[in-house]
C-alpha positions in Angstrom: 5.1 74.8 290.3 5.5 77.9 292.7 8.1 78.9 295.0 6.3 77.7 298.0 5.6 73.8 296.8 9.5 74.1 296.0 10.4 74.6 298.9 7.7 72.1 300.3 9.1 69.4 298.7 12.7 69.7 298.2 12.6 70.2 302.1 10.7 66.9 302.6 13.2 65.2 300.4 15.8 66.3 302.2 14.7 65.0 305.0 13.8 62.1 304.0 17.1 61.5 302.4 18.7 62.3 305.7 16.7 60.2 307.5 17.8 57.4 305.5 21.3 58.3 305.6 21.2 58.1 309.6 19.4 55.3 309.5 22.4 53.6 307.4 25.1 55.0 309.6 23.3 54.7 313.0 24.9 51.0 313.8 28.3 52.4 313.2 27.3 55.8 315.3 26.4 53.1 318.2 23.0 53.2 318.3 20.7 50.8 320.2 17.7 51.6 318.0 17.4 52.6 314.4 14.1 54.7 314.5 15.3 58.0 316.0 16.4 58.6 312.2 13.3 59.4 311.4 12.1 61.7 314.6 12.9 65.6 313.3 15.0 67.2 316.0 15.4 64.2 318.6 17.3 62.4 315.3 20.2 65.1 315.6 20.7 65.3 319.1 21.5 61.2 318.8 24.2 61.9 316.0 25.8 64.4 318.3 25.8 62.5 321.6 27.4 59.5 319.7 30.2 61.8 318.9 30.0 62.8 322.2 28.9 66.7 321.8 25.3 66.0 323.0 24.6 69.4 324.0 25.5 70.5 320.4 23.0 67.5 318.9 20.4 69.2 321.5 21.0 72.5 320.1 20.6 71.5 316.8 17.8 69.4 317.3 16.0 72.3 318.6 16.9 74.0 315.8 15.8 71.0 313.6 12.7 71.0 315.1 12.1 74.9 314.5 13.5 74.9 311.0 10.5 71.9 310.1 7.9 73.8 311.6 9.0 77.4 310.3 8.9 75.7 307.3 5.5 74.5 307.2 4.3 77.7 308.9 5.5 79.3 305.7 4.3 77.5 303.6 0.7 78.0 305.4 0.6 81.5 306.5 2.0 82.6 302.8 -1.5 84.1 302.1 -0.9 86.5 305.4 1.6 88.8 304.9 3.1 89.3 308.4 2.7 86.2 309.4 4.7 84.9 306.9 7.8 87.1 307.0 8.3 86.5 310.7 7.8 82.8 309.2 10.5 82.9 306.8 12.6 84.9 309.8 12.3 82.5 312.0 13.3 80.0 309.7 16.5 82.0 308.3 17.8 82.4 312.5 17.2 78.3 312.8 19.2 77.4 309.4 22.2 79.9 310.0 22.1 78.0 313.7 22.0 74.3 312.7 24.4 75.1 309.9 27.0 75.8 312.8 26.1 73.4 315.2 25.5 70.8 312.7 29.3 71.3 311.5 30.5 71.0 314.7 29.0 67.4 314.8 30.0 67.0 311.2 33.6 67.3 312.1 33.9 65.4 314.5 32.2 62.5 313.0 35.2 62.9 309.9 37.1 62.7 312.7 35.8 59.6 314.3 36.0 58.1 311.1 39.6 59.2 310.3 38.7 61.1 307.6 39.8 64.4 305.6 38.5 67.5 306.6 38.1 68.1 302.5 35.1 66.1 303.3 32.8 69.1 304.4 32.6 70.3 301.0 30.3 66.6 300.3 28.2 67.9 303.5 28.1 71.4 301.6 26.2 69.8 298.9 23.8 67.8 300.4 23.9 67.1 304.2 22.9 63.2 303.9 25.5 62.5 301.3 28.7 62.1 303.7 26.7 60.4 306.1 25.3 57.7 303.1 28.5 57.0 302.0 30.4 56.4 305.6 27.1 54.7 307.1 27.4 52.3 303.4 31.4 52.0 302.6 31.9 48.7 304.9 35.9 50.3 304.7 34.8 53.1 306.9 34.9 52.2 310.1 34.6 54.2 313.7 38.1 54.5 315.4 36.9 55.9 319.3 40.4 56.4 320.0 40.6 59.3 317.2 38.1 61.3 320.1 40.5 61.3 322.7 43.2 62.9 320.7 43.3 66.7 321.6 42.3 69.4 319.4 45.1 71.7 318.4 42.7 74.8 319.0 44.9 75.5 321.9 44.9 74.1 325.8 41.3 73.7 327.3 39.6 72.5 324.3 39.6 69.1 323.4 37.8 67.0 321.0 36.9 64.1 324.0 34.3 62.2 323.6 32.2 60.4 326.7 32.1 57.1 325.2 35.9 57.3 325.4 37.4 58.3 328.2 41.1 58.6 329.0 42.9 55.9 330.8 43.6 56.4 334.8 47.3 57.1 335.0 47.3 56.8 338.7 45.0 54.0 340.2 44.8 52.2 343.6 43.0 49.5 344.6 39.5 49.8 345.7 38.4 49.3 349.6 35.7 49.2 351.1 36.7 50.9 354.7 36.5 54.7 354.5 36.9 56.8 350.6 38.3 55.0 347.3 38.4 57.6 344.5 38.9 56.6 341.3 38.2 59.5 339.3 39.4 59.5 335.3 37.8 62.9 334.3 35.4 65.6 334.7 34.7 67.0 331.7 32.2 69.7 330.3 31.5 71.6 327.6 31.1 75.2 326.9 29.8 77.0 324.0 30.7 73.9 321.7 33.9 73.1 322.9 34.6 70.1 325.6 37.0 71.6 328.4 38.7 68.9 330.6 38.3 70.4 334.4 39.8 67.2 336.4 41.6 64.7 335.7 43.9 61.6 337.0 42.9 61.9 340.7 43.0 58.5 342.5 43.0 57.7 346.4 42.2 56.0 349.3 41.8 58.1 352.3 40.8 55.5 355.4 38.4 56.3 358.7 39.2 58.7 361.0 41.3 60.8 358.7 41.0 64.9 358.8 42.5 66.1 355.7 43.5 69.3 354.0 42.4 69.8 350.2 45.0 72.2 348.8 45.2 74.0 345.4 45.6 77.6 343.5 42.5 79.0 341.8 41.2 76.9 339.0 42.5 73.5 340.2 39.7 71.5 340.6 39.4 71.7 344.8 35.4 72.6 344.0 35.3 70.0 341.0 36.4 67.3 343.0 33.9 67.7 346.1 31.1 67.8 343.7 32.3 65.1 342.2 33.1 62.9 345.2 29.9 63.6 346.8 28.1 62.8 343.6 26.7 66.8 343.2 28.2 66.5 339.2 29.3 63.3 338.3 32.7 62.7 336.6 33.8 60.1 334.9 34.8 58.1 338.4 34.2 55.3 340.6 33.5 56.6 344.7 33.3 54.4 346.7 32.1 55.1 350.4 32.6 52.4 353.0 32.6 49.8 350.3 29.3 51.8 348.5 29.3 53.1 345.4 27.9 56.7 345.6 26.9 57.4 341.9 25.2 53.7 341.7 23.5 53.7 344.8 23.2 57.4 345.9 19.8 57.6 347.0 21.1 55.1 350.4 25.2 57.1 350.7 23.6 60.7 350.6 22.3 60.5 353.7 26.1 59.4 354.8 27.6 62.6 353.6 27.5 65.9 354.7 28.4 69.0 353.2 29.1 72.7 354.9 29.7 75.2 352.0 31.6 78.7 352.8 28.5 80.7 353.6 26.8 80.3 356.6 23.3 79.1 355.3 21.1 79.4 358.6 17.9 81.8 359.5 18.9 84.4 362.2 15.8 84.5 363.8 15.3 81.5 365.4 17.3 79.5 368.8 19.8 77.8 368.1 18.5 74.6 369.3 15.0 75.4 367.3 17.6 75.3 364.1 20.2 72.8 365.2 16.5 70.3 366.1 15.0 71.5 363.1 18.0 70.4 360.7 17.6 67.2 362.3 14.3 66.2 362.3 13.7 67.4 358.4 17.5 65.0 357.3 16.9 62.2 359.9 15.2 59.4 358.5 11.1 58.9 359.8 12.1 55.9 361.6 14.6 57.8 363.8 12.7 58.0 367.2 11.8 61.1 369.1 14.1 60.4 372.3 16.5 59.1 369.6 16.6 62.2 367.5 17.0 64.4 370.8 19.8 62.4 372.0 21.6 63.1 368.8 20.8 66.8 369.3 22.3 66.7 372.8 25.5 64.7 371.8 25.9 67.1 368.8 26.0 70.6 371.1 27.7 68.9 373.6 30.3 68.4 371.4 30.8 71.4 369.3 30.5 73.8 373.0 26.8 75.2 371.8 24.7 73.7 374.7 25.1 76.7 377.3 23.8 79.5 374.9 21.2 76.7 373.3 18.4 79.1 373.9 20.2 82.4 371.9 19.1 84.1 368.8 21.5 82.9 365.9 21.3 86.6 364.8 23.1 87.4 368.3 26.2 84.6 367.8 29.7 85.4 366.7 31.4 84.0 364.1 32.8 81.1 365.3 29.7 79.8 366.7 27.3 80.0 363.4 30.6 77.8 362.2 29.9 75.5 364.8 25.7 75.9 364.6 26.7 74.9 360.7 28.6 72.2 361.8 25.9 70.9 364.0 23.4 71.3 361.1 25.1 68.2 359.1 26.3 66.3 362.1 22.9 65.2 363.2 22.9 62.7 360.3 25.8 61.0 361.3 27.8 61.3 358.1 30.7 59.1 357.2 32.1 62.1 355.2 32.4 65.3 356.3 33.5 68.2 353.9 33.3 71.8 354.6 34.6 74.5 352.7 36.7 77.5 354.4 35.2 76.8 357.8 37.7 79.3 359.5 36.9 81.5 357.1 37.0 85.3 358.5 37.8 84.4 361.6 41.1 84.7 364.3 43.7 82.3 364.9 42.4 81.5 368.3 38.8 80.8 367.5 40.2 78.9 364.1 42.2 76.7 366.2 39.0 76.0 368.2 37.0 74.7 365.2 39.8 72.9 363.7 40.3 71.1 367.5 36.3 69.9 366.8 36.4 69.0 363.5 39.9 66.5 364.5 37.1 64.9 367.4 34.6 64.3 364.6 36.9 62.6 362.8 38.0 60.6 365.4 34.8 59.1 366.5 35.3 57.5 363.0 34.4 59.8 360.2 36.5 61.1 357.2 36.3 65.2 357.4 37.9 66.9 354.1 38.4 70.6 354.5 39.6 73.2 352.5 41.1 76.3 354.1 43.1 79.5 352.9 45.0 79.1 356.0 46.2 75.6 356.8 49.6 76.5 358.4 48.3 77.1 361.9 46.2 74.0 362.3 48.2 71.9 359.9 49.6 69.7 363.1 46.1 68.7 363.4 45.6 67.1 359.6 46.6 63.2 359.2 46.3 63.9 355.1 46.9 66.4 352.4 45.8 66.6 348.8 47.4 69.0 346.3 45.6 69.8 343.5 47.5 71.7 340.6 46.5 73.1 337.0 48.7 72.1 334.6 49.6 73.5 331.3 46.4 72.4 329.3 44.4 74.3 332.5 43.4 71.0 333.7 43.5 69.6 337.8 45.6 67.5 338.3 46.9 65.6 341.6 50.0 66.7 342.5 50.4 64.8 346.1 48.5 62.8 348.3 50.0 62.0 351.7 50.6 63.2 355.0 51.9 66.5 355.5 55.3 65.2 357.0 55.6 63.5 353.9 54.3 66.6 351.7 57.1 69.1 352.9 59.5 66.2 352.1 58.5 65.7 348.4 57.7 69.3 347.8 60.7 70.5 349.1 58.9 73.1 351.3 58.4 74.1 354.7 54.9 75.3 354.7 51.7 74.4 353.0 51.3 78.0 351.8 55.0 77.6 350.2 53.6 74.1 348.6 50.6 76.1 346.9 53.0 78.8 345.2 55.3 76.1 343.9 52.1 74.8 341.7 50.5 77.9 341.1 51.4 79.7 337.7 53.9 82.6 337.3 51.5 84.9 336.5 49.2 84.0 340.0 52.9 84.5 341.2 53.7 81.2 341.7 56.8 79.2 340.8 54.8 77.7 337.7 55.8 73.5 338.7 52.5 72.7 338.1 53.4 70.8 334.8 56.8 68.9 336.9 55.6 68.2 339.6 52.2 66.6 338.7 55.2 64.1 336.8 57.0 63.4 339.8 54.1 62.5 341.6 52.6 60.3 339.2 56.1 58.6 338.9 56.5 58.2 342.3 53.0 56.6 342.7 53.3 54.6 339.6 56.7 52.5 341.1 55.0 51.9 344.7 53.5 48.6 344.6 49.6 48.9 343.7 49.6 52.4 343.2 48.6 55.1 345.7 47.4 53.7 348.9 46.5 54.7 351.8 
């Protein structure tokens, strides 16, 4: 027998041991259905999600797939020189890469199971063998809470895994007027390891609220919007006037607008031609003509745009693209309003004058949730503030939710720019009470009766 029906066949034993081996352990793994333990490459990206590293099982599916077909290419371009070196190449790169990936996964199935990391020498030997005997000794048996224990790597890496998530320290009850956030964790993964962005953030801001979203750098202020407004799910419950936005987000997204930091608007056109434009491209079909004009009106009426209607955009100043921005989202109505740094770059005055707009839209009913750089001037304006802070393990974390009266009070502070520096780190040259605070809050939630309300 030659080298090349070697490796032909101790490669299809291999996998066909391995296959059998997943098929044996894929009920304990969670599984709904056996027969993925025989598909090359999809069969690996199943054993990692069930550990909860599915982009390391996709990685290593790929380079399951690769490492069957470079090794049939091999085998059949062996009478072609070039062909077959770039072959056997190609298959050397896939092998070093699902070694590593495939260890990964490894581990943290030993670690799902409660077992020795001595165990990795079995895997060493023959891939399948580990998995055989776990997926056949009935006295090995899947402990999900072993996942949620943190790795001792250092903070920021964690060996989490999706199917099970941490408890919600904090939790309120759900309404159904205005925004119930429920939010456990946000967690995503980065060159193999699983880094915990957000965590324990639970509230229920009611209609007609304008509220301040404060935080350092790194504390989850960006996480949470895309989060709340469904843009990257978490592991949460939002609810939105009683309607779940990750369940039924197709009907809420319509009932949410967003205006980001940059001013995303063409300068060549009117500013009614874009204001009319955002509106009849986001308003639904059934939305009449006179209808949609009215909304227009209403809209530029109330943000001050309706005398210089028929200007360039390129010719405005910068408070009024804020306000043509504004207008943009508006036209649909939302329930929720967030923008992001809306006063950003411009003077106290002209600040004050969006800030004095964005309390009217929330008074006609709607929940607006800005973050600024400088809440102090307008802060008499805000009925809420949340303060996000990164603790220790570099994770957000809610450090307050309640009206600023209240958040001078429990912070100590007289300012919401002196509230920021007592949870920002020492070396952002904060006071570093990220860690103390985020305890004093949850305590002081925890013994009001139902939690955190409103």
């Amino acid at each position: 027998m030659n080298y090349q029906w070697f490796v032909a066949i101790s490669g299809l034993f291999d996998w066909l041991l391995l296959s059998i081996a997943l098929f044996v352990i894929s009920g304990k793994l969670g599984w709904k259905k056996k027969w993925p333990a025989w598909v090359p490459g999809y069969r690996i990206y199943c054993l990692g999600d069930s550990v909860g590293l599915s982009r390391e099982g996709m990685y290593c599916g790929v380079m399951d797939l690769l490492f069957v077909i470079a090794v049939v290419t091999d085998y059949a371009v062996k009478e072609r020189e070039a062909l077959g070196t770039l072959a056997s190449l190609v298959h050397l790169v896939a092998y070093v890469f699902l070694f590593i990936y495939r260890l990964r996964i490894y581990m943290q199935i030993l670690k799902l199971f409660g077992l020795s990391k001595k165990w990795v020498i079995l895997w060493l030997v023959a891939n399948w063998l580990p998995l055989m005997i776990i997926g056949l000794g009935s006295k090995y048996q899947p402990q999900r809470e072993r996942l949620m224990e943190g790795d001792a790597e250092g903070p920021g890496a964690d060996g989490h895994a999706a199917q099970g998530p941490i408890p919600l320290n904090v939790s309120v009850p759900e309404t159904n007027e205005g925004l119930s956030i429920h939010l456990k964790e946000r967690v995503v993964t980065d060159f193999g390891k699983e880094h915990r962005l957000l965590k324990d953030v639970a509230m229920n801001i009611p209609p007609k609220s304008l509220v301040l979203l404060l935080g350092g750098s790194g504390a989850g202020k960006t996480t949470l919007i895309n989060a709340v407004i469904g843009y990257e799910q978490a592991d949460a419950k939002i609810l939105l006037n009683g309607v779940d936005v990750y369940e039924d987000y197709d009907s809420v997204k319509h009932k949410i607008g967003f205006v980001p930091q940059k001013n995303l608007i063409r300068g060549n056109d009117t500013v009614i031609n874009t204001v009319g434009d955002a509106a009849e491209m986001r308003l639904p079909i059934s939305v009449s003509k006179e209808k949609r004009e009215q909304i227009i009106k209403e809209d530029m009426d109330l943000l001050g745009l309706t005398s210089g209607q028929d200007g360039l955009v390129s010719k405005k100043s910068g408070g009024q693209l804020r306000r043509i921005c504004i207008a943009m989202e508006l036209v649909t109505d939302p329930a929720l309003f967030i923008l992001d740094e809306p006063d950003s770059g411009l003077d106290g005055v002209i600040s004050r004058e969006i800030f004095t707009k964005l309390r009217q839209i929330a008074d006609d009913g709607r929940i607006v949730i800005v973050i600024t750089h400088t809440p102090d001037r307008v802060i008499d304006l805000f009925d809420k503030v949340i303060v996000l802070a990164k603790d220790s393990d570099k994770t957000g974390r809610l450090a307050f939710y309640g009206t600023p009266q209240e958040a001078k009070e429990f912070f100590g502070k007289q300012t919401m720019e002196q509230i920021v520096m007592s949870v920002n780190s020492k070396e952002e040259g904060g006071e570093g009470r990220a860690d103390e605070l985020v305890e004093k809050y949850m305590a002081l939630a925890s013994s009001q009766k139902g939690g955190q309300a409103s």
